[in-house]
N, C-alpha and C positions, 0 to 999 in steps of 0.2 A: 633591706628590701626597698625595692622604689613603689614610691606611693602616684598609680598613674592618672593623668587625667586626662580623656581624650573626647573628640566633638569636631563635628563638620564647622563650626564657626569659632571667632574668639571668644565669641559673646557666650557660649556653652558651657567653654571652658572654664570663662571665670566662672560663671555660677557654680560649677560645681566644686570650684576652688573655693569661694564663699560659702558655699553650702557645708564644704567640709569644715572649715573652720566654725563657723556658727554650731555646727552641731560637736564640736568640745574635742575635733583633734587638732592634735599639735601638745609641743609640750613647753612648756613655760621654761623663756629663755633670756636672761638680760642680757639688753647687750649697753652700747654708751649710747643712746639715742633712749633707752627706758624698756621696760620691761615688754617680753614679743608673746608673740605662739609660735613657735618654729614645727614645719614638717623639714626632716630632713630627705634630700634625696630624691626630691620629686622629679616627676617627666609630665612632661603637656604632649599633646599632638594635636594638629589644625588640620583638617582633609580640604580647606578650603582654603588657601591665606588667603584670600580678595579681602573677604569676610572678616575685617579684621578689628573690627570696632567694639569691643564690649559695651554696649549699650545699656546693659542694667545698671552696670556703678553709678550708684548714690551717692552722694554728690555727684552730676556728670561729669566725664572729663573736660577738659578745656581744649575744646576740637581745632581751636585755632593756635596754639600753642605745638600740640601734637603736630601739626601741619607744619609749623615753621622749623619744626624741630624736624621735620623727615627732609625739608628742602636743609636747613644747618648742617645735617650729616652728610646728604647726597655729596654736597659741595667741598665738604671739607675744613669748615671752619669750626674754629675756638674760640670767636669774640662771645664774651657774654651780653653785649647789647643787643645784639641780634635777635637773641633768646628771651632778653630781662624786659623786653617791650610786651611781651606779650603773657608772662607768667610772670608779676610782681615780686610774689615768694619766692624764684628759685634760689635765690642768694643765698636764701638762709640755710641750705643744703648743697650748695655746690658752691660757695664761698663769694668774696666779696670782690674780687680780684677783675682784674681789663679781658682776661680767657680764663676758661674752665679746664683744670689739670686734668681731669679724663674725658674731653670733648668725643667720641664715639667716631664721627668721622674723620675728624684729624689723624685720632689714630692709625684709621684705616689708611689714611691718604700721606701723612707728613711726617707721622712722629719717629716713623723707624728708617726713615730716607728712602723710602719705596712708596709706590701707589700701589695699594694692597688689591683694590678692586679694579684699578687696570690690568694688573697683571691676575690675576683671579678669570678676568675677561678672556684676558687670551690665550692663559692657559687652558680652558675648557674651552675655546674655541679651536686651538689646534688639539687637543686631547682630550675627548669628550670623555673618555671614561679614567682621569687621573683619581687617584681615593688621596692626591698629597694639596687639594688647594683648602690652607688653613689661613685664615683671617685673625692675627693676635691684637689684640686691644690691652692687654696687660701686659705689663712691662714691670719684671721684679727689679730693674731698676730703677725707676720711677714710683713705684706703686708700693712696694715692700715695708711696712714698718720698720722704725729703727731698733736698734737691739734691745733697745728698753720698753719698746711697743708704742711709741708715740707715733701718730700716722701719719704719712705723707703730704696730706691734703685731706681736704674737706672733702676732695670730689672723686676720690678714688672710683674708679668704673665696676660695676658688679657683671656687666655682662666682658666676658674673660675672652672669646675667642666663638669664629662663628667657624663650619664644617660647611664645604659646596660642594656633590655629587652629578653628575647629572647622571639618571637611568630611566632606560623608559624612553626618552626625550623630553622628560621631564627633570625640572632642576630641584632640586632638593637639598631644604634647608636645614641643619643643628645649629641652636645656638646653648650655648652653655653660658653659666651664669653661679658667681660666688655665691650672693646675693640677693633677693630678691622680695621687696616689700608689695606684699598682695595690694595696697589700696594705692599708694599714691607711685607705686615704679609697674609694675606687674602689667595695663592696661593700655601703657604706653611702650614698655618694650614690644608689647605684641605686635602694634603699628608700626613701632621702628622699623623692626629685621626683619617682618613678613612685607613689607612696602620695597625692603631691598634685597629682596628674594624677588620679587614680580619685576624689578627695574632690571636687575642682573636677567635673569629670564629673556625680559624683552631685549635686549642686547646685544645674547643670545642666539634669539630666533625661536625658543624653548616654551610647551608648557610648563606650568604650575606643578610643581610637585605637595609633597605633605612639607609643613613646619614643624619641625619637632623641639622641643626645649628642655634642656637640663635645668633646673633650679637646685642647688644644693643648699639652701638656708631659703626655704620660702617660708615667710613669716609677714606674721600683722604685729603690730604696734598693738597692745590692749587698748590704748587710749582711739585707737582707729577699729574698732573691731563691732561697734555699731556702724559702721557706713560701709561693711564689706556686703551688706543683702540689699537685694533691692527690687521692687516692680520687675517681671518681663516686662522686656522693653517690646513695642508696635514694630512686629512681623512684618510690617510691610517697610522696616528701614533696611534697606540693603545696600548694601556698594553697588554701584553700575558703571561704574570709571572701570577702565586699563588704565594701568602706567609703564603698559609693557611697551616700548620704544624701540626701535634701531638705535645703538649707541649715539652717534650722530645726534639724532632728533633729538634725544632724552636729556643731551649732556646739552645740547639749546634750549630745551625748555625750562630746566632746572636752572642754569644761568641768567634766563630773563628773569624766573619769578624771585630769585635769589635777588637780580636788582630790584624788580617791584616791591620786596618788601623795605628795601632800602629805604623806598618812596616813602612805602607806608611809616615806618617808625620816624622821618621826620615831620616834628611837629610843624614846619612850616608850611605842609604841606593840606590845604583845605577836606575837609569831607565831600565836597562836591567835589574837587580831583579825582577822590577816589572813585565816586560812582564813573566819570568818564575812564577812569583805568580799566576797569571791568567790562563793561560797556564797548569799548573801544582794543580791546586786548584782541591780538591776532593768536593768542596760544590756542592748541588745538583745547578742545571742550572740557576731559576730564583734566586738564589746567587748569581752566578760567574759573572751573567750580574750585577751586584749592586757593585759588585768589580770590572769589568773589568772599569766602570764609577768612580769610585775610582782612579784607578794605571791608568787611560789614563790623572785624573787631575795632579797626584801625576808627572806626566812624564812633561807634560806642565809645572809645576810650578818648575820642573828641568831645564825648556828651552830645553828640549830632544823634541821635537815638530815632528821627523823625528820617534819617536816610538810609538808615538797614535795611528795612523793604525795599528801599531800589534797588541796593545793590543783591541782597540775596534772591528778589526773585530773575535774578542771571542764575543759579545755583542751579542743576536739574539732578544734583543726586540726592536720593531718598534719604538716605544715610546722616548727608556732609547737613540738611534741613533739620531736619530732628535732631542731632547731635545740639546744634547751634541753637535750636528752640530752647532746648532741653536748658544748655547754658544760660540762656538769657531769662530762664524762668527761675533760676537760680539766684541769679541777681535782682530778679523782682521783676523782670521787663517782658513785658506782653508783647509777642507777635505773633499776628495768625500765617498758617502756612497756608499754600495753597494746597486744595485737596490733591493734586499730581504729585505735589512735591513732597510729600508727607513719605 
C-alpha cells in the first residue's frame, strides 16, 4: 500500500514526512551508505508548487546552492565546479570527477541525443492533451550495476523519470524516484522538479497544476534522524516570485544568470563587483532576487560578511530572506532583516 502525504505547501509535506518518521515508522533497512528507516512506496502531493521551500528542515537548507542547482539543471550542465562553489560537500556524494554522472539536466537535455524539455515544450504545445510526454533520466545503460553489483558511479540519479500532462489548463507534474533520502535529497528534489513544473508551465502559457511524487525507498539515514524535526518555520516566508516565462524570456534569463554565476564563482572577482551585479542587473525582479542570493553567498565565502546587507537588501522575497537568515545563523552570522522582507 502507498503510504500518502499530501499539503498545500512543500513545507507541510515535509513535516509530515518528519513527523512520520520521528514518530517510529519505517522499517530498519541497511543499505552501503549505513543503516536507514525506509517507508516503502510512498506518494507526496503539493496543491501549490510555488510554495516550494521546506522551511522547517533543521539544519536549514543551503538556499543558495538549491538555487544554482535549479539554474545547473535549467541549462543543462554537468560541470561539477559550477555546483562545488557553493556546496563544499557535494563531492563526497556525487564523486570527485570534472562532471557529475547523473547531472539531472543533462540528462534531460544531452545524454540521450535529444532535448527532452524542448521537445516536451512542443509537444504539449501542439497536443495539449498527449498522456506520452515522458522525461527519462535513467539510463540502464549508464546507471545499471554490474553483474556482480558494483555500481556505476557515485552519482547514480534517484530521481528516474518525470510524467507532464496538461488538464484543466493546467500542467501537471509526477515525478518518480528510486530513491530518496528524507534530510539531505527529499527538500531539494522538491525545489528542483516543482521550479521546472512553473518554468515548463510558463513556456506554456499554463497554470500551475498539483505536484505529485513517487518515492519508492524514502528513507533517513539513523545517524540523520535527529535533524529531520524542526521549529514551524514564520508564516509570513512565502514565495512571491513567478518563474513562469515565455520560452524566449526564460531561456534569456537563465542564460544570463547561468553567466553571472560564472562571475560569482571566480575568485578574481571582488565583493564590491558583486554588490554592482545586483544593483546594476537588468533581469526582470524575481531573477535579480535569485542572484542577489547568489553574490550575498559569493560575498560570505569572500569573508566580505560586512557586504551581504547591501546586496541582500536588493532581495524582496519573503522566502529567498529568511531561508538566507536562516543559513547564516547556522554558521554563526548575524543579520537583521528588514521587517518587509522577513
Amino acid at each position: 500500500m502507498f503510504r500518502v502525504f499530501e499539503g498545500r505547501t512543500a513545507n507541510e509535506v515535509w513535516r509530515k514526512v518528519a513527523i512520520a518518521f520521528r514518530s517510529g515508522e519505517g522499517a530498519v533497512q541497511s543499505s552501503r551508505a549505513g543503516q536507514t528507516r525506509e517507508i516503502l512506496h510512498s506518494a507526496m502531493s503539493i496543491s501549490d508548487p510555488t510554495q516550494r521551500w521546506a522551511t522547517s528542515r533543521q539544519p536549514p537548507i543551503n538556499i543558495a546552492f538549491a538555487i544554482a542547482e535549479i539554474v545547473w539543471i535549467i541549462i543543462g550542465r554537468n560541470d561539477s565546479a559550477f555546483l562545488n562553489y557553493f556546496n563544499r560537500q557535494l563531492h563526497k556524494y556525487a564523486g570527485h570527477g570534472d562532471t557529475y554522472h547523473g547531472a539531472y539536466g543533462h540528462r534531460f537535455r544531452y545524454h540521450l541525443g535529444i532535448d527532452q524539455l524542448e521537445r516536451a515544450y512542443q509537444v504539449l504545445k501542439a497536443k495539449p492533451d498527449s498522456r506520452q510526454v515522458v522525461l527519462q533520466i535513467w539510463d540502464g545503460r549508464s546507471d545499471l550495476p554490474d553483474s556482480s553489483g558494483k555500481e556505476a558511479s557515485t552519482d547514480i540519479p534517484c530521481n528516474i523519470v518525470s510524467i507532464l500532462k496538461v488538464r484543466g489548463g493546467k500542467l501537471e507534474w509526477m515525478q518518480i524516484l528510486r530513491s530518496n533520502d528524507v534530510y539531505r535529497g527529499l527538500p531539494y528534489n522538491l525545489v528542483q522538479f516543482t521550479t521546472l513544473q512553473e518554468i515548463v508551465a510558463g513556456w506554456l502559457g499554463l497554470e500551475l497544476g498539483e505536484y505529485n511524487q513517487i518515492s519508492n525507498s524514502l528513507h533517513v539515514y539513523e545517524k540523520d534522524l535527529e535533524y529531520i524535526s524542526g521549529p514551524s518555520s514564520d508564516q509570513r516566508a512565502i514565495n512571491v516570485d513567478s518563474l513562469a516565462f515565455p520560452k524566449e524570456e526564460s531561456d534569456e534569463y537563465f542564460n544570463e544568470l547561468a553567466h553571472n554565476i560564472e562571475t560569482i564563482i571566480d575568485q578574481r572577482v571582488t565583493a564590491k563587483e558583486l554588490v554592482s551585479m545586483v544593483r546594476e542587473s537588468n533581469l526582470t525582479q524575481s531573477f535579480r532576487n535569485m542572484l542577489a542570493i547568489l553574490c550575498a553567498e559569493g560575498a560570505r565565502r569572500r569573508l566580505q560578511q560586512d557586504v551581504i546587507n547591501n546586496i541582500m537588501n536588493e532581495c524582496t522575497n519573503p522566502v529567498y530572506n529568511y531561508l538566507y537568515e536562516c543559513w547564516l545563523l547556522r554558521l554563526g552570522i548575524n543579520r537583521i532583516l528588514r521587517p518587509n522582507n522577513i
